[in-house]
C-alpha positions in Angstrom: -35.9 166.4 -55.7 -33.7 164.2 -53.3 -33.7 160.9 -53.7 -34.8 158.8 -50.3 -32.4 155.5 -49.4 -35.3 153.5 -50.3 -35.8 154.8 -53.4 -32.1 154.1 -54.7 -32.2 151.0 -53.4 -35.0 150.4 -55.7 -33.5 151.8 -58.5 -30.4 150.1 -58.3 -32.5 146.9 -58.1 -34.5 147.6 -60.9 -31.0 148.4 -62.8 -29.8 145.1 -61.9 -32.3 143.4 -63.3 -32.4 145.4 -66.6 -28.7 144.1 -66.7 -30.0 140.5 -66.3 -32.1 141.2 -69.3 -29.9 142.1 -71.4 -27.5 139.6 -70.3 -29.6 136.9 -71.7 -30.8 138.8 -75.0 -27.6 139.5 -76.0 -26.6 135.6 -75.3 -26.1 135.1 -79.1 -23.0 138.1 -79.3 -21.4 135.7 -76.7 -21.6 132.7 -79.0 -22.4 131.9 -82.6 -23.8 135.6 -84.5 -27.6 136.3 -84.7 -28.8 134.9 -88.3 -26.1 132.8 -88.8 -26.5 130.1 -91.7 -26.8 127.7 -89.2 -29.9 129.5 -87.4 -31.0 130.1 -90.8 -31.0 126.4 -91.5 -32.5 125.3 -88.3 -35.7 127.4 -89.7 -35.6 126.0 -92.6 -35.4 122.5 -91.4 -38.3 123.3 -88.8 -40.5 124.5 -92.2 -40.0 121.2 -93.8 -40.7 119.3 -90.4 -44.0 121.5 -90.1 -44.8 120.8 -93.6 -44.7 116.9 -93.4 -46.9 116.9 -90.5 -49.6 119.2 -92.4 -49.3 116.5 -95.2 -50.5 114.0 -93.1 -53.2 116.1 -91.3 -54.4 116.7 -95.2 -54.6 112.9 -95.4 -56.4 112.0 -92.5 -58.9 115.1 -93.7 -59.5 113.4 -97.1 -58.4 116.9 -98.7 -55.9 115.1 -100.7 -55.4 111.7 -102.0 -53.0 109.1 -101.0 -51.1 109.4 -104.2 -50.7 113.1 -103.9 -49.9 113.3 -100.3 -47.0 110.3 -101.1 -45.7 112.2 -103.7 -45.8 115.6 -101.3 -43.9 113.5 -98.7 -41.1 112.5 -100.9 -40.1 115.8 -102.0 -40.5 117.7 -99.2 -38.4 114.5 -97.4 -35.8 115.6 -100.4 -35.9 119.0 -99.3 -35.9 118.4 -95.8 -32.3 116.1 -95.7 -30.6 119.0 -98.2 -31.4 121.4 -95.6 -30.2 119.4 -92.6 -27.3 119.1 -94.7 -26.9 122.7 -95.2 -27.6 123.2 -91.6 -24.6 120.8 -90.1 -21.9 122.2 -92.6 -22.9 126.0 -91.7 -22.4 124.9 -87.9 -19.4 123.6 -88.6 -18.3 126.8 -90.3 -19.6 128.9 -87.5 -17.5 126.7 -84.9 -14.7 127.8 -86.5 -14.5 130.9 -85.6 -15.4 132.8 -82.0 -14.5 136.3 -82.1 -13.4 137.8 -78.5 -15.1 141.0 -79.3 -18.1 139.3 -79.2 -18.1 138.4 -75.3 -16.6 142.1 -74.7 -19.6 143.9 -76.5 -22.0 141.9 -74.5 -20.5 142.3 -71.6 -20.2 146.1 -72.4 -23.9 146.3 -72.8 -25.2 144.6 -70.4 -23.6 146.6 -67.6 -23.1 150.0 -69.4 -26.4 150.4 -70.8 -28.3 150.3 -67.2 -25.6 152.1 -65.7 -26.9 155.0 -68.3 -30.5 155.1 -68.4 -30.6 154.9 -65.0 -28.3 158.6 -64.7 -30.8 159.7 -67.8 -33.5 158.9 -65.5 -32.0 160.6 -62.5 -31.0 163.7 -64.3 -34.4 164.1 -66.3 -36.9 161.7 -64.6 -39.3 162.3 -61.9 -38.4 159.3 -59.7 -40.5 160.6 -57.1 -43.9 161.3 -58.4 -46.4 158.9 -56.9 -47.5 155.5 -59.1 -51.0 155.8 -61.2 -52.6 152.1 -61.3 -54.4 150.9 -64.1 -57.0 150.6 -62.1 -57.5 154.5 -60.7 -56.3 155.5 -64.9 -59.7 153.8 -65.8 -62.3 155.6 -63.9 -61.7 158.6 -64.8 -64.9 160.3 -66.9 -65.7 158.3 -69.8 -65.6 161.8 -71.8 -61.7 161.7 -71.4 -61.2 158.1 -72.4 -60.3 157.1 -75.9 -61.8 154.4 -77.6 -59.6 151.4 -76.6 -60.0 152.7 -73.3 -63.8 152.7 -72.9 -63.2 149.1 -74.6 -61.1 148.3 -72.0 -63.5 149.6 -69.0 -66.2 147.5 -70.4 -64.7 144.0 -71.2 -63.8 144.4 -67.5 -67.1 145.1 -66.7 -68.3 142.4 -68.6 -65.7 139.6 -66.9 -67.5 140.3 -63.9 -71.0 140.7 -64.7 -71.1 138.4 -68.4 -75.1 138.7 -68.5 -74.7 142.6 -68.6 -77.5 142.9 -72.3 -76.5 146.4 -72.0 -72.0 145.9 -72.0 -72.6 143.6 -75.1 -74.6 146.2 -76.8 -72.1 148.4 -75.8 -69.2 146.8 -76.8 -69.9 145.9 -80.2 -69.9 149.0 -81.9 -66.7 149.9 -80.6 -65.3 147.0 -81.8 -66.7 147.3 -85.2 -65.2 150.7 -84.9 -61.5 149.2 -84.4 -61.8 147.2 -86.9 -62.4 143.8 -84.6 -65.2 142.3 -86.4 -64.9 138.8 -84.7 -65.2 140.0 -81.5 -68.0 142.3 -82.6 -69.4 139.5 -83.8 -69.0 137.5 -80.8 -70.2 139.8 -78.6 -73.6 140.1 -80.6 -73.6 136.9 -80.0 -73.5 137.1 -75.9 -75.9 139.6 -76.4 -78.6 137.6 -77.7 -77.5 134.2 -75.2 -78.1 137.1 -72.3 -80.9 139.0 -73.7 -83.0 136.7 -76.1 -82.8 137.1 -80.0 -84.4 140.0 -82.2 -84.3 141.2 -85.2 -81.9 144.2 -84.5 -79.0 142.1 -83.1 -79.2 139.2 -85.9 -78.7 142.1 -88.0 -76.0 143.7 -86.4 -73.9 140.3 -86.1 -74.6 139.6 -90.0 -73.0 143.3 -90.8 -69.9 142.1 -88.7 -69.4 139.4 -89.9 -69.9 140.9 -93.7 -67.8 143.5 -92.8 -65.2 140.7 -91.3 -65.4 139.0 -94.7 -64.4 141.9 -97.0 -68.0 143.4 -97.9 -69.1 139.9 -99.2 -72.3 138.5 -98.0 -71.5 134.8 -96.9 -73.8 131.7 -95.5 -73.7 132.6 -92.3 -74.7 136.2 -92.6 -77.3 135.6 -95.0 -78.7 132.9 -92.8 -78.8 136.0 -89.9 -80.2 138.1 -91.9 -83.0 135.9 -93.5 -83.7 135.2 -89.7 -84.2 139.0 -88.9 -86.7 139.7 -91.9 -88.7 136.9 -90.2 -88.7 138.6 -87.1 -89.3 142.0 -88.7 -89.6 142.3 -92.2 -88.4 146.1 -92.5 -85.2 145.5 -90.2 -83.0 148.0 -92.8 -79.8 146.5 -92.4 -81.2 142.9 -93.0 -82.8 143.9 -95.9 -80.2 146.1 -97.5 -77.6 143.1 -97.3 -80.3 140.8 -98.5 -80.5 142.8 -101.6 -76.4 143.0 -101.4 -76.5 139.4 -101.7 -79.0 138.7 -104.4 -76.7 141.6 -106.5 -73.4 139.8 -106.1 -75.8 136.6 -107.2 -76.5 138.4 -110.2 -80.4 139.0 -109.8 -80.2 142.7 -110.0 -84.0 143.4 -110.5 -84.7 141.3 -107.6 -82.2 142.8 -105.3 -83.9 146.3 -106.8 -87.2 145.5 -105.8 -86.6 144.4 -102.4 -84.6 147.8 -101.3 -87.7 149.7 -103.4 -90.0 148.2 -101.0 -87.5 149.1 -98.0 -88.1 152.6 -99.2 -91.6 152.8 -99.7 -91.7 151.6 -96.0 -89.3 153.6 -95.0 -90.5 156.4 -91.7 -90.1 159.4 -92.8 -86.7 161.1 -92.8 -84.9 157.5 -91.8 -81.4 158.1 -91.2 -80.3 155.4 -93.7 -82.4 156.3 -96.9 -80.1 158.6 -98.2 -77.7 155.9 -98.6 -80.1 153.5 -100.0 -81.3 155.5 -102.7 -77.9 156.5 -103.6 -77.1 152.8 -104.1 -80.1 152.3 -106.1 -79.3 155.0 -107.8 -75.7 153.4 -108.7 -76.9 150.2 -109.8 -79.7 152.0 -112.1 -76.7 154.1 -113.8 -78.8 157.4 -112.3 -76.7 160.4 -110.6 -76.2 159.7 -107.4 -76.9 162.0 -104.9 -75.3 162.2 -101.5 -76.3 162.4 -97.8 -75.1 165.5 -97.6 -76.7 166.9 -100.5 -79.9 165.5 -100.4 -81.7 168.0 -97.5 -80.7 170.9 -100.1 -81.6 169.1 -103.5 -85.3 168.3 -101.6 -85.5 172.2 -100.5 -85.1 172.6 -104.1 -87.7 170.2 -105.4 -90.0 171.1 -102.5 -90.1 175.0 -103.6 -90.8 173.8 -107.2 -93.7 172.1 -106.3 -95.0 175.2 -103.9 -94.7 177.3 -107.3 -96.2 175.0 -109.2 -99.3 174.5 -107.0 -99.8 178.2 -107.8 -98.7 178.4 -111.4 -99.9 174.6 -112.9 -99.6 175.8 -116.6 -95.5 175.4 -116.4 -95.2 172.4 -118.6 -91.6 172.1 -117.9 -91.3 172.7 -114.7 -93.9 169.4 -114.0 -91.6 167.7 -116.2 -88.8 169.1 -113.8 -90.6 167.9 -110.8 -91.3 164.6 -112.1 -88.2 163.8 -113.0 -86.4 165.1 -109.2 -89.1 162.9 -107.4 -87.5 160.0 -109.5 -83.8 160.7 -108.9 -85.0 161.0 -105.0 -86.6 157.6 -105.4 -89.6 159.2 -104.0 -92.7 157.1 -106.4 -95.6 158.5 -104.1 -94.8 162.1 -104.9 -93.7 161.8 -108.4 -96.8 159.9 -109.0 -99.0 162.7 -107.1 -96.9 165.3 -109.6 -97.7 163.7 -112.4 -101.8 163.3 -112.0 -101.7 167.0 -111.2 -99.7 167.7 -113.8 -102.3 165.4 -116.4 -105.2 167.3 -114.6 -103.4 170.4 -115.4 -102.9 169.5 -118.8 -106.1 167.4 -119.7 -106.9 169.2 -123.1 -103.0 169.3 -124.5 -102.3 166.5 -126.6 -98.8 167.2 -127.2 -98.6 168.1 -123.4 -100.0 164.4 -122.6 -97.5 162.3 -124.6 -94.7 164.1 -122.7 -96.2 163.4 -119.4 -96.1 159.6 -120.7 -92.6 160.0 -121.6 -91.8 160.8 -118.3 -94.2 158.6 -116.7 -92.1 155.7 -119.1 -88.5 157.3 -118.0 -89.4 156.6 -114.1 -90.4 152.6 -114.6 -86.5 152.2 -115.9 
């Protein structure tokens, strides 16, 4: 492809001012050597600066007491004068010498290095294929975009329209989903100043901020959370950290028998019961069983009630059922199991006390 006068002109220009660039980034070649003891020292000597000023920050706080903080001040005051010290002796070590080579290699790569990426760029480049602003790169489809660049499309959309209930709702998930739990947070936030608080967004800005603070349930979240039960007392998420909380407060039975409830109010086939009982299930010391699994173990358990229904006289497979309606943490069928099971059974003895053993085994 030939190259248009305008376009070399542009490209020399561009060239020039990479050389500029370097020029000034490789300053230090010219002069005294990158991490020399002397720059070393002036770090060190900001450090201690930095550090008395924190001291008396701490002070004016009332984080620490007036002995403490005088007693911080002199040694760090100690510290500070050895390294100064340090610091004037290395830079008069470093004045002693000056090296000619090191103006040469500067000089060398400031001019030489432009000079060859721009004949890279000619030979392998396409110099002449027409720019792509940001602007046009975001709208293509949505479908196409990755993540950070539907993030991107809709914080714009947001700076203009900042009442947009929808972009907040939006938003959020993504950024839980890159791992940006403030902002997720924040934008919850800007949901509920645009759109009016409910139960669902309380929760969802407690989860990011739990998930911001490394899985623990602090003040703040709780105080979310406590706020969505209020507003709905079978919000999942509230209730789920809720129990979370009471856990890690050590009131296990407590935190047991507020996600039982959950699941006794649970529609049928909720999306996030699997989980729940598998957490239960963890904290009981029962097997836990995994989303995954669960559709095929309750096929399972579902055929063995159809063949009991038509063949009641199988002690054990009652005791069977009974005992997989307790694993599932489903109490209204393993209670149905076992009255038909009784009913079945109502002139056994024998058959009797081992429905009450079961019966026992489920209330642990």
């Amino acid at each position: 492809m030939l190259l248009s006068a305008n376009d070399i002109v542009i490209f020399l220009a561009f060239a020039a001012l990479t050389g500029v660039a370097l020029w000034l980034l490789l300053r230090p070649l010219r002069a005294d050597a990158a991490g020399s003891p002397a720059d070393e020292g002036e770090g060190e000597v900001a450090i201690y600066r930095d550090q008395l000023a924190e001291i008396s920050r701490d002070l004016e706080r009332g984080t620490i007491a007036e002995a403490e903080a005088e007693a911080a001040r002199v040694e760090v005051s100690r510290r500070l004068i050895a390294a100064d010290e340090a610091r004037a002796a290395a830079r008069r070590a470093d004045g002693a010498a000056n090296p000619r080579w090191r103006k040469g290699t500067a000089l060398a790569l400031a001019l030489g290095l432009p000079v060859f990426a721009l004949a890279v760029y000619l030979a392998e480049g396409t110099p002449g294929m027409s720019g792509q602003p940001i602007a046009e790169r975001m709208e293509v489809p949505a479908e196409k975009l990755p993540v950070e660049g539907l993030v991107a499309r809709v914080e714009r959309r947001l700076k203009e329209r900042p009442g947009d209930v929808q972009g907040w709702e939006t938003i959020a998930p993504a950024y839980l989903m890159l791992g940006r739990t403030d902002d997720a947070a924040h934008a919850w936030t800007r949901a509920m100043m645009a759109g009016g608080v409910t139960a669902d967004r309380l929760a969802a800005r407690g989860e990011a901020l739990v998930l911001g603070n490394d899985g623990v349930v602090g003040s703040a979240a709780k105080e979310d959370f406590e706020r969505a039960v209020e507003l709905d007392p079978d919000e999942p998420r509230a209730q789920f950290y809720l129990g979370a909380a009471e856990l890690e407060a050590g009131e296990r039975e407590v935190a047991l028998a507020r996600w039982k409830a959950l699941l006794a109010r649970a529609p049928e086939n909720a999306p996030w019961a699997p989980a729940l009982r598998a957490r239960i299930a963890a904290v009981e010391g029962r097997p836990v069983i995994s989303a995954e699994d669960e559709p095929m173990i309750r096929g399972m358990v579902e055929g063995l009630a159809a063949r009991l229904a038509d063949n009641p006289d199988d002690l054990d497979g009652w005791l069977r059922l009974i005992r997989s309606y307790g694993v599932l943490q489903d109490e209204e069928k393993a209670a149905t199991a076992l009255a038909a099971a009784r009913q079945a059974f109502a002139d056994d003895p024998d058959a009797l006390a081992r429905l009450s053993e079961a019966e026992a085994a489920l209330d642990k």
